[in-house]
C-alpha positions as CSV (number, residue, x, y, z in Angstrom):
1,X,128.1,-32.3,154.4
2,X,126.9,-28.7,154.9
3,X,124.8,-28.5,151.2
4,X,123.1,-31.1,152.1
5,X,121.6,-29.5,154.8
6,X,121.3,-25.7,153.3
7,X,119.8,-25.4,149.6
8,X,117.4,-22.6,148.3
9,X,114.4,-24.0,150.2
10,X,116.1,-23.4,153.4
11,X,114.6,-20.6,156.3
12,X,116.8,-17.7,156.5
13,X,117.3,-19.2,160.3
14,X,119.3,-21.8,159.2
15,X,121.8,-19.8,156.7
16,X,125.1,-20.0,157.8
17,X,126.5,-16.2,159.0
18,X,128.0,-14.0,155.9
19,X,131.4,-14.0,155.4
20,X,131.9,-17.8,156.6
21,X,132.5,-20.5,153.8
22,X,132.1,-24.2,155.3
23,X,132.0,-25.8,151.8
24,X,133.9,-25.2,148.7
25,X,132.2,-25.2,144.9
26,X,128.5,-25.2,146.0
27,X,127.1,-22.4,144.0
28,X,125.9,-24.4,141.4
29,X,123.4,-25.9,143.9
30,X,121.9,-22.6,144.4
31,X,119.7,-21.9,141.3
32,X,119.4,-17.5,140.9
33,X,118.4,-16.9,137.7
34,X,114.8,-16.2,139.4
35,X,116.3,-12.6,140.5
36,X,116.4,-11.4,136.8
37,X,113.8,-8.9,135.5
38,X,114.8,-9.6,132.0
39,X,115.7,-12.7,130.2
40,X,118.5,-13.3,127.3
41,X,116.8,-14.1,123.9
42,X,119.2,-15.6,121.5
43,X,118.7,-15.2,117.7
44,X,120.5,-18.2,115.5
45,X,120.2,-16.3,112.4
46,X,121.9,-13.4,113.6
47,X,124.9,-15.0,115.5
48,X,128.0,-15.4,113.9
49,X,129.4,-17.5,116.5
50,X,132.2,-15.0,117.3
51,X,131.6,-15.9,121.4
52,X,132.4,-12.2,122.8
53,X,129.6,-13.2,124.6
54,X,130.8,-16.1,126.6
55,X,133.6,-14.3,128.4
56,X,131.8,-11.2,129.8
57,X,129.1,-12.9,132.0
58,X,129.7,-12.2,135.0
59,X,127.9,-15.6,135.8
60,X,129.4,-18.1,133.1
61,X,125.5,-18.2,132.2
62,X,126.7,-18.9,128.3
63,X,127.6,-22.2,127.2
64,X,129.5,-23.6,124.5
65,X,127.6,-26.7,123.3
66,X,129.8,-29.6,121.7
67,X,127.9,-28.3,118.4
68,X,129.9,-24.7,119.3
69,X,126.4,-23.2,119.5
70,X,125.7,-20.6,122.5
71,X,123.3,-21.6,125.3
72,X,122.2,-20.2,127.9
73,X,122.1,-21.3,131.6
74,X,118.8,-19.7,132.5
75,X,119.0,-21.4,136.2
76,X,121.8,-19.0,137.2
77,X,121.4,-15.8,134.6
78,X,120.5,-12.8,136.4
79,X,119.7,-11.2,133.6
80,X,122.2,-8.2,133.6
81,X,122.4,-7.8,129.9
82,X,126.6,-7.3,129.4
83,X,125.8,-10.2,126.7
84,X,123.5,-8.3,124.5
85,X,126.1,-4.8,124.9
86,X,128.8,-6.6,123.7
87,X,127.3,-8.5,121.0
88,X,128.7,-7.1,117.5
89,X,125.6,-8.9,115.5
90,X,122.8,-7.9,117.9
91,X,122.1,-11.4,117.8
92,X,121.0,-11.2,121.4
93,X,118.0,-8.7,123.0
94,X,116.8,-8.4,126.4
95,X,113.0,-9.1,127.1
96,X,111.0,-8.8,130.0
């Protein structure tokens, strides 16, 4: 199995060429969320749980908890901010 062999920790030497998939469904492995420059900061008392959010990450970095509360999946949000634009209640800013 090729992801066990290649994870984030691996030397660019052992990458696999671009363009070439040997493995379906492993970008969950690969945790990116490092890149961002800015972070999501949610704020309860603002949100109205409308969830415009949730479908314009690019990422799928907003979870719906069983509790129908937004989370977010910090591991793989880069940080681009769409969230907070489309948000009608301001109920989420970007920070540094």
């Amino acid at each position: 199995m090729i992801s066990d062999k290649i994870n984030e920790n691996s030397p660019w030497q052992d990458l696999t060429e671009g363009n070439k998939l040997f493995e379906a469904a492993t970008s969950r492995e690969f945790k990116t969320g490092e890149w961002r420059t800015q972070r999501p900061v949610h704020d309860a008392e603002k949100c109205r749980d409308c969830f415009l959010c949730v479908p314009v990450c690019p990422d799928m970095s907003i979870l719906v908890t069983k509790e129908e509360k937004i989370e977010f999946d910090m591991d793989h949000c880069k940080g681009c901010g769409i969230c907070a634009k489309v948000c009608p209640f301001n109920a989420i800013s970007m920070e540094v």
